[in-house]
N, C-alpha and C positions, 0 to 999 in steps of 0.2 A: 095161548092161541091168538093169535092174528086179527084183529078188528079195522071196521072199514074206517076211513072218514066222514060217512054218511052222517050230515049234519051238522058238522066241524068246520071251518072256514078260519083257516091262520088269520090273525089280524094284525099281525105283527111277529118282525124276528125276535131272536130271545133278546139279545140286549136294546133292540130299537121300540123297548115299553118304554124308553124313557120319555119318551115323545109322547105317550098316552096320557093322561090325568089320573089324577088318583080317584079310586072308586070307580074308575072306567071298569067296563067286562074286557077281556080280550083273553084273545085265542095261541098258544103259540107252539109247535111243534117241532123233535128234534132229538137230540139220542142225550142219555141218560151219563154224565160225569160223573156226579155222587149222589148216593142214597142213603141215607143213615135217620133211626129213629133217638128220639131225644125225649123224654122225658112227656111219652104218648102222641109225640107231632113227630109226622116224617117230614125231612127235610131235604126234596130234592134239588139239583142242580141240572138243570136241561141248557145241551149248548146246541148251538149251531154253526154257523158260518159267523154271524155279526155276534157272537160273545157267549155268554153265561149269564139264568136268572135264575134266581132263587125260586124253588115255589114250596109248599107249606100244604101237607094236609092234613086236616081234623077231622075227627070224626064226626063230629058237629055237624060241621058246615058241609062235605063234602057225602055222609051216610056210610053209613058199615062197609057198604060193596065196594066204592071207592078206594074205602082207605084199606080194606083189606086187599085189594087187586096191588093198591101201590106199595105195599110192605113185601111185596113177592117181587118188583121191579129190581132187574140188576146192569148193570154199568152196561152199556152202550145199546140198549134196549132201546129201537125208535118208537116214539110216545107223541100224542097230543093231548095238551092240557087246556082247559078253557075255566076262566074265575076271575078273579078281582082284583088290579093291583092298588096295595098296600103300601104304605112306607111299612121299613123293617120293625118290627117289634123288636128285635134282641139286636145284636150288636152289628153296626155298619162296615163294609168290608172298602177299603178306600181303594184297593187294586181293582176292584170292578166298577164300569162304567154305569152298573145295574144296583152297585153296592149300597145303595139305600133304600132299596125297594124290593116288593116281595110280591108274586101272586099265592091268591088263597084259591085255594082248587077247589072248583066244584064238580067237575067231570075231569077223566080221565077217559084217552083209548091205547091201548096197544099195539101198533099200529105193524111191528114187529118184535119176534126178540130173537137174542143175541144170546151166542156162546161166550165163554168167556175168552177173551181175544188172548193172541199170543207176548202181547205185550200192552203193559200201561197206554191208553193216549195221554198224553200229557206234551208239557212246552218243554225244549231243551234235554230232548229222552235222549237217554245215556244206553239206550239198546242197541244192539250190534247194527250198521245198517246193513246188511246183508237179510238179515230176517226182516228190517222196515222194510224192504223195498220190495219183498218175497209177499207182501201183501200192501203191497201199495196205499190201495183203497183204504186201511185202515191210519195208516202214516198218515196219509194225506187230510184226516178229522183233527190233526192236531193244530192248536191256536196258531204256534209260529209258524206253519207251513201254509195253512189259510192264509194268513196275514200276506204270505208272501207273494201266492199266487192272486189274492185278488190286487196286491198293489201292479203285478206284473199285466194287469187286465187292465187297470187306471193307466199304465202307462203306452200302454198300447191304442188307449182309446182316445187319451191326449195327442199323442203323436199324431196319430189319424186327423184331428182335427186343425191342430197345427196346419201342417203341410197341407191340407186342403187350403185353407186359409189364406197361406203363400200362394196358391196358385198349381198343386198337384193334384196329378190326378193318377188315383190308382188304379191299375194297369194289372194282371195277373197273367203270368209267364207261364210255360207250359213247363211239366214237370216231368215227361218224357222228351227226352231230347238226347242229340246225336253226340256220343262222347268224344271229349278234349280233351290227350292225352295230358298238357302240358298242367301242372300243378300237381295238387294231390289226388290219390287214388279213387277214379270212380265206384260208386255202385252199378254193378251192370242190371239191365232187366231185359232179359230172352222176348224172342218176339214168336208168336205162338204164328202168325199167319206168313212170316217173312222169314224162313228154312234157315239158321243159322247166321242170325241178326241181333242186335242188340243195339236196345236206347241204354241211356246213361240218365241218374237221376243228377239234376244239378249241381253241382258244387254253387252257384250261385248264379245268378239273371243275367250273368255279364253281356253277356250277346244280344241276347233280346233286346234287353234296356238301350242298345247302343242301337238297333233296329228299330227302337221305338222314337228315339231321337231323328231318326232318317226319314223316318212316316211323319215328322211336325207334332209329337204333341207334347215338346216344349218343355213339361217338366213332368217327371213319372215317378211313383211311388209304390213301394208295395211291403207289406210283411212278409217276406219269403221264405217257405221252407228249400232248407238246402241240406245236402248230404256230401259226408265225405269220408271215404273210408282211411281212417288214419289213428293212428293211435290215442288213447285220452289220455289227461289230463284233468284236474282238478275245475279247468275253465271251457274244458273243450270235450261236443261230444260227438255222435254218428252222424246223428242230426238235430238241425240246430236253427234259428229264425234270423232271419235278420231286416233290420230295418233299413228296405235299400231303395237308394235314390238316383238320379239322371238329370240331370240341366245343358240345356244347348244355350248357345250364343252368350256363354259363360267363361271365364278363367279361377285360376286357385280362388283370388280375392271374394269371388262373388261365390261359391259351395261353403268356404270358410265361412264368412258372414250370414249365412242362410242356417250353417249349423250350428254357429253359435247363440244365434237365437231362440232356434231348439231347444238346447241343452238347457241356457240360462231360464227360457222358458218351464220346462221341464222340470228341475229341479225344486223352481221357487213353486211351481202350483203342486206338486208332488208329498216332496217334502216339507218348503217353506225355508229353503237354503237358497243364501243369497250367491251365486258365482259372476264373479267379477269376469267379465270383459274390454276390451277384446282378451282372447284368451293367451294366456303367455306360449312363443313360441321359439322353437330352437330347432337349426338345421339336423341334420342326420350325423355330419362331422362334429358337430358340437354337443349334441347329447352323446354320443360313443365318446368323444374327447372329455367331458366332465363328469358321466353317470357309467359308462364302461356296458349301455344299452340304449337302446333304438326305444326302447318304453321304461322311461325310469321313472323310478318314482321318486316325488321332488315336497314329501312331507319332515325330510329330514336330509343334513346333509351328507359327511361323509365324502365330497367328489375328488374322482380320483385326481393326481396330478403326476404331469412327468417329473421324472431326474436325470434321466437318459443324458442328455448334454453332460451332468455331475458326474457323473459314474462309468462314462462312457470307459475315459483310461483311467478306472481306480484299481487298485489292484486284487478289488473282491471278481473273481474270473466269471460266476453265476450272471454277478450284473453289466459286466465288460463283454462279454458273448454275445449275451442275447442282441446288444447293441450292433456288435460288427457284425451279425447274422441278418441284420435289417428288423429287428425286434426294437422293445422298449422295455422299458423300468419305469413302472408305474405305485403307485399307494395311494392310501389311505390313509385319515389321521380318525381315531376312535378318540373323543373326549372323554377324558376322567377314564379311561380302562387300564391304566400304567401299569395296577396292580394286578390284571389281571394273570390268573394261575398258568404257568404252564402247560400242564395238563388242558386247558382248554384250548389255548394257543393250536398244539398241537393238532387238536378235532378239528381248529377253523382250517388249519393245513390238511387234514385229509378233506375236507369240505372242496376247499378248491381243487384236488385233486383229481376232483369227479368233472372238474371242466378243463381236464387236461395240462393243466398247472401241474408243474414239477415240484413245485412248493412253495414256502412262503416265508419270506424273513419276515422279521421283526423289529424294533426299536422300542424301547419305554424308557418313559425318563421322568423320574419319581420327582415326589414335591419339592424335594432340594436343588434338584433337578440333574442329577445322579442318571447316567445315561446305563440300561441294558440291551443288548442286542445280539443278536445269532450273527453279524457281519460288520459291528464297529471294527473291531481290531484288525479289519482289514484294509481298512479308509483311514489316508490324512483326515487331522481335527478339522481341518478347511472347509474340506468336504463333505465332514459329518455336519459342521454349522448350515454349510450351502442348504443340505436336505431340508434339514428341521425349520431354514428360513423359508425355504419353497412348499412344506408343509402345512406353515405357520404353528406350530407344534409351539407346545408350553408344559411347564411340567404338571404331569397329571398325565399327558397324553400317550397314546399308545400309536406304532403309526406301522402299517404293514403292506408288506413290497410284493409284488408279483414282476419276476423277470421272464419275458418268454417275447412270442411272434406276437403281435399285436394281438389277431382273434384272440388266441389265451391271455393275454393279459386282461381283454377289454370281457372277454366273459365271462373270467374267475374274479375277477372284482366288481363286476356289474352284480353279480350274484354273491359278492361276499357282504355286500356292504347292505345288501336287502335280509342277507341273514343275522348279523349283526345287527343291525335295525328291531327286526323280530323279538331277536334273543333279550333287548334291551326295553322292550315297548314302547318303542316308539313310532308302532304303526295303528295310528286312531282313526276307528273304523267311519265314525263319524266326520271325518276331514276329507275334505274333496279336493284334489291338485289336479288341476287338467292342465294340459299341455298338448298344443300340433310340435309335432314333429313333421319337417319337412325336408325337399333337396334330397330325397333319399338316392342313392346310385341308382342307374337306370338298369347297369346289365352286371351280374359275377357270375365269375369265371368258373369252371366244372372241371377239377382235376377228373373225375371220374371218366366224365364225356369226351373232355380236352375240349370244350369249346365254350362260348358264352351263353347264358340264360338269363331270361329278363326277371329280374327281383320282383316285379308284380305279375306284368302279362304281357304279351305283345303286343298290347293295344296301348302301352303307357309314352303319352308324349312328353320328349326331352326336354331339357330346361332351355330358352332362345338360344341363351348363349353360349349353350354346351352344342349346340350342334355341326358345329365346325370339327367338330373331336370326332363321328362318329366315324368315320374313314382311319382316321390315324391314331386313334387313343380313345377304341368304344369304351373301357374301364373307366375313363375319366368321365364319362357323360352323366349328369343327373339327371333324373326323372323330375316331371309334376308330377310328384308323388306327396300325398300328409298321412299322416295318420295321427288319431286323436287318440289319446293318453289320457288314461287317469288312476292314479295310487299303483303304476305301475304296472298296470293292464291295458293294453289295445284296446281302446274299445272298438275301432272300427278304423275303416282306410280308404282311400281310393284317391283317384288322379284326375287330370287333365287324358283325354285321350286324342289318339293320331288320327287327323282326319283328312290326312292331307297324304296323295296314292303315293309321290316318291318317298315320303318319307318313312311310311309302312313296309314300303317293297326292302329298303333297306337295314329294316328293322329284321324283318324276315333273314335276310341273307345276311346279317351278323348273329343273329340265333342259328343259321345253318339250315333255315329250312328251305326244299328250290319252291319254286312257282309252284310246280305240280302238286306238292307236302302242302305247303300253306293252300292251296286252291280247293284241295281234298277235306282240307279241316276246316275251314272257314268262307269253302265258297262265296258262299249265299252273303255273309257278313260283307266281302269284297266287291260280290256284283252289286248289294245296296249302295256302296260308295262311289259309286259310276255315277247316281242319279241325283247329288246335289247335298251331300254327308252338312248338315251344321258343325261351326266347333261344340264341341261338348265335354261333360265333364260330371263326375260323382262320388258319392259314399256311399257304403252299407258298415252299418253299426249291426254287433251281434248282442241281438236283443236278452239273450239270456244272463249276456256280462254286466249289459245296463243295471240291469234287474239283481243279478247278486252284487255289485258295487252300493248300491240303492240302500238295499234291504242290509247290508253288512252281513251274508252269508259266506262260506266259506268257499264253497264250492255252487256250480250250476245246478248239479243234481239238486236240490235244495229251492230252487225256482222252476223248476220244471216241471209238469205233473206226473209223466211216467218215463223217466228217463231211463239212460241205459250203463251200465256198471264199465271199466275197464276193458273188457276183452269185450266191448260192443252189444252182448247180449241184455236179456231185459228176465230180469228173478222172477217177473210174476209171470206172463205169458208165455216161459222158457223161450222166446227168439231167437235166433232161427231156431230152425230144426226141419228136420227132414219131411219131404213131401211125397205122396201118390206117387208111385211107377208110371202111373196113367197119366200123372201130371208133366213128370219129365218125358213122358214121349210123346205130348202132344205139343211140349214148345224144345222138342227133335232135342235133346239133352240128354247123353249118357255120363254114368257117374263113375271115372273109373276104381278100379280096385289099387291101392297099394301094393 
C-alpha cells in the first residue's frame, strides 16, 4: 500500500551522501535495484538519477515494523529512507562513488510499488530494443541512459551560456510556418480555420534567422526543434534539436572562429578533452580526393589514391574503360592485411556493391613480397611497380581498386575504408578528429529534373571568385559553404548567405525558379531585402549528434528521451494513429479509401 511523504524531507540524492558527514541523519528517496537478506540484515540498494547507496536494515535499530515492511520490498519499488550514514561495515565496493558508505535505516515509506518490470533495469541491457522502447519510462531508469541524458542537459546549458557570452541572443522562431518545398519532406499541419490550408513544421529556422539579421539583432541563437519527414538512420530522426546560429557583418573567417571556440570550449569543460585549434581544414575537392567523402573520418588512414594516368592504356579493359568513359581508378592500401582470406575479400566486394560498384580488384603482396592479384597478369611489371609506388604499398600490404564514374568510385571507397576501419578497430570511441570541410559546389545537376539544384539552399553565397562562372559554367561555382566534421559524422553546416538582390535573382533563375515561383515562396524573405539586408552568415549543429559523439553511443535514439524507431513512429504512445471523424471534419479533411 502506498504511503505519503508526510514528514519525510529528501536531504540528499542517493549517491550525493558523499557530501554529508558521517553520523549525519539524512533522508533519501528513489526506486529499489537490489534487495536481498544476509545473514538477518537486509541489504538494500536504492538508486536514483545521481547513482546507488547502500542502506542496511536491522532490526535493532530500525524495530520489527520496519524491517518486516522492508523484507516484502521488491525491485523498482519507489521508497523513502531516512537514518544514519555509516562507513561500510563489510566489504567496499570501488565501482561506486557511494562504495564506502552505507546508511542505517531507521524509517522507511512506500512510497510506491511496482510490478515486476518487463525487463531487467540495468547498464549495457542486452534486451530487445523494441520492448525498451515499448516502455520507455522504464529504459530510461537505467544508469547509462541517465548519464547520457543528463550530460545531454550540461551541454545544452553550456552552450546557452557560451553564446550568450559571445554576445547572442536567443530568439524563438515560430514552429508553424508556411512550407518550402525545396529540401526534404515537410510535415504538413491542416489549418482548422483557413478551408484547405496548411502550415509546415520546420525543417529548420533558416528564414527566420536570416529575418532576424534584417531586424539588427546581430547575433541570434536558439535550440531549435526541427522536423523532417525523411527516412532514418542510426544518426537521423523525425525530429531533432539543433543548435542554431546567425551572425551579420561576418565572413566564413569570423562563424569558424566563433565555433571553434565553442567546441574547444565545450569539450574541455564537458569532458576535460583537450581539442587543438584552429581546427584542421580541407576543401570539399580534397576530402572526396583523399577520403572518397564530404565527412571523413580522419582517426585512421587508408586514403584513397588515383592510378588512372597508370592504367589508363593497360591492357586490364575494367580499368582502361572506366578511364576513357570519363571515370577513374582509385584504391586503397589496407596495412598488414596481405593475408587476408578470400572469402573475405569477396564480402568487401559485395559491400561495395551496395554503393553501385561493379566490383573490386585486389593486389596482396606477401612478406617476401610475392605479389597476388584478380588483375596482375593483365599489366606490364612497369606498371604493376608504377601502382604499388603510387600506393606506397610494402609487403604485408593489401591494396584494393574500385574502377567506375567518379560518384561510385568516391562512395564505395569512402564507405569501404570506414568498414575496414570497423572490422579492424580502429575506430576509438574516445578520439575526437574534427575537421571544416569547406568550398563545397554551390549547385548539382538533377538528371531527374534536368536542371540544377542548390547543394545547400538558395540562400548560399558563391565563393568571390567563382562568380564569373555563374553565366557560363554554374557547375563550376563553389559555395561559402563548411561543414564541421567529426569521426566521420557531420555534425552541423552552414554558409555565408546572398545578400545582395542581383545576385539572388540569378541564383533563382539558374535553379529555374521565375519571379513569380521564387516571390510565392519567399516573398516576405525578398521584400525584407529591399530594406537594408547586413551581410550575414551561420551554423546549426544537430545537437543529438553532439551528444551521441560525446557520450560514445551508437545511435541518437540512445540520447534522446523518447525518440522515434525506423518507420518514424514512437512503441510507447503508438504515433501516429488515427483520429476523431469529428476531427477530420473540422480541419475539412477526408480520408480516402483504397
Amino acid at each position: 500500500m502506498a504511503e505519503s511523504m508526510l514528514g519525510l524531507k529528501r536531504s540528499h540524492r542517493c549517491a550525493e551522501v558523499v557530501d554529508a558527514k558521517i553520523g549525519d541523519p539524512v533522508c533519501v528517496m528513489g526506486w529499489v535495484a537490489k534487495n536481498r537478506v544476509k545473514g538477518g540484515i537486509i541489504f538494500l540498494d536504492l538508486r536514483d538519477r545521481s547513482g546507488i547507496v547502500q542502506i542496511i536494515f536491522e532490526e535493532e535499530t530500525c524495530g520489527k515494523e520496519i524491517f518486516e515492511k522492508a523484507a516484502k520490498i521488491r525491485a523498482e519499488f519507489c521508497i523513502a529512507v531516512s537514518g544514519v550514514l555509516e562507513n561500510r561495515k563489510g566489504a567496499e565496493n570501488e565501482d561506486l562513488a557511494t562504495g564506502k558508505l552505507e546508511i542505517i535505516a531507521k524509517e522507511l515509506r512506500i512510497l510506491s510499488e511496482a510490478e515486476t518490470p518487463p525487463f531487467p533495469i540495468e547498464e549495457d541491457s542486452k534486451t530487445k530494443e523494441e520492448l525498451r522502447l515499448k516502455h520507455r519510462y522504464l529504459d530510461l531508469r537505467r544508469p547509462d541512459l541517465q548519464r547520457n541524458i543528463m550530460l545531454r542537459s550540461k551541454i545544452a546549458t553550456f552552450t546557452r551560456e557560451y553564446l550568450a557570452k559571445e554576445g547572442f541572443l536567443e530568439i524563438e522562431t515560430p514552429t508553424l510556418i508556411k512550407s518550402s518545398p525545396e529540401g526534404a519532406r515537410d510535415y504538413l499541419v491542416p489549418s482548422r480555420v483557413h478551408k484547405g490550408e496548411f502550415y509546415a513544421l520546420p525543417q529548420s529556422p533558416q528564414l527566420f534567422k536570416q529575418l532576424l539579421m534584417c531586424a539588427g539583432y546581430d547575433r541570434y541563437f536558439q535550440l531549435a526543434r526541427c522536423y523532417r519527414d525523411e527516412d532514418l538512420r542510426a544518426d537521423r530522426q523525425p525530429e531533432f534539436t539543433q543548435i542554431d546560429m546567425e551572425l551579420s557583418f561576418v565572413d566564413v573567417e569570423d562563424v569558424l572562429a566563433v565555433n571553434e571556440g565553442l567546441i574547444s570550449s565545450l569539450f574541455k569543460s564537458v569532458l576535460g578533452v583537450d581539442i587543438p585549434t584552429p581546427i584542421q581544414r580541407l576543401t570539399w575537392q580534397e576530402a572526396m580526393d583523399r577520403f572518397g567523402s564530404d565527412k571523413p573520418d580522419l582517426r585512421f588512414g587508408m586514403e584513397l589514391k588515383n592510378i588512372s594516368d597508370i592504367v589508363s592504356d593497360s591492357g586490364f579493359s575494367v580499368f582502361a574503360t572506366a578511364v576513357a568513359n570519363g571515370g577513374s581508378v582509385r584504391g586503397i592500401k589496407v596495412g598488414g592485411q596481405a593475408a587476408m582470406p578470400r572469402k573475405k575479400i569477396d564480402a568487401l566486394t559485395e559491400f561495395v556493391k551496395t554503393y553501385e560498384a561493379k566490383g573490386l580488384a585486389y593486389l596482396a603482396i606477401d612478406a617476401e613480397g610475392n605479389i597476388k592479384s584478380s588483375f596482375a597478369k593483365f599489366l606490364e611489371e612497369d606498371k604493376l611497380k608504377s601502382i604499388m609506388e603510387r600506393m606506397e604499398a610494402k609487403p604485408g600490404d593489401l591494396l584494393l581498386f574500385v574502377a567506375d564514374k567518379n560518384s561510385v568510385v568516391f562512395a564505395s571507397l569512402g564507405a569501404l575504408r570506414c568498414e575496414i576501419a570497423s572490422q579492424l578497430g580502429l575506430l576509438k570511441k574516445d578520439e575526437f578528429k574534427f575537421l571544416w570541410v569547406t568550398d563545397f559546389p554551390l549547385l548539382e545537376w538533377s538528371e531527374e529534373d534536368e536542371r540544377f539544384k542548390a547543394v545547400h539552399h538558395p540562400f548560399t553565397m558563391p565563393v568571390d571568385e567563382d562568380l564569373q562562372y555563374l553565366d557560363t559554367d554554374p557547375g563550376r561555382v563553389r559555395a561559402k559553404a563548411y561543414d564541421i566534421v567529426l569521426n566521420g559524422t557531420e555534425l552541423g553546416g552552414g554558409s555565408v548567405r546572398i545578400h545582395q538582390a542581383d545576385i539572388q535573382r540569378k541564383m533563382f533563375e539558374i535553379l529555374g525558379l521565375s519571379e513569380e515561383t521564387a516571390r510565392e515562396r519567399f516573398g516576405y524573405l525578398l521584400e525584407a531585402f529591399k530594406y537594408g539586408v547586413p551581410p550575414h552568415a551561420g551554423l546549426a549543429y544537430g545537437l543529438d549528434r553532439v551528444v551521441m559523439l560525446m557520450v560514445g553511443a551508437d545511435s541518437i535514439r540512445d540520447v534522446i528521451a523518447f525518440p522515434k524507431v525506423k518507420d518514424a513512429s514512437c512503441l510507447m504512445t503508438e504515433a501516429p494513429d488515427r483520429v476523431d471523424e469529428e476531427q477530420l471534419k473540422e480541419l475539412h479533411i477526408e480520408i480516402s479509401k483504397e
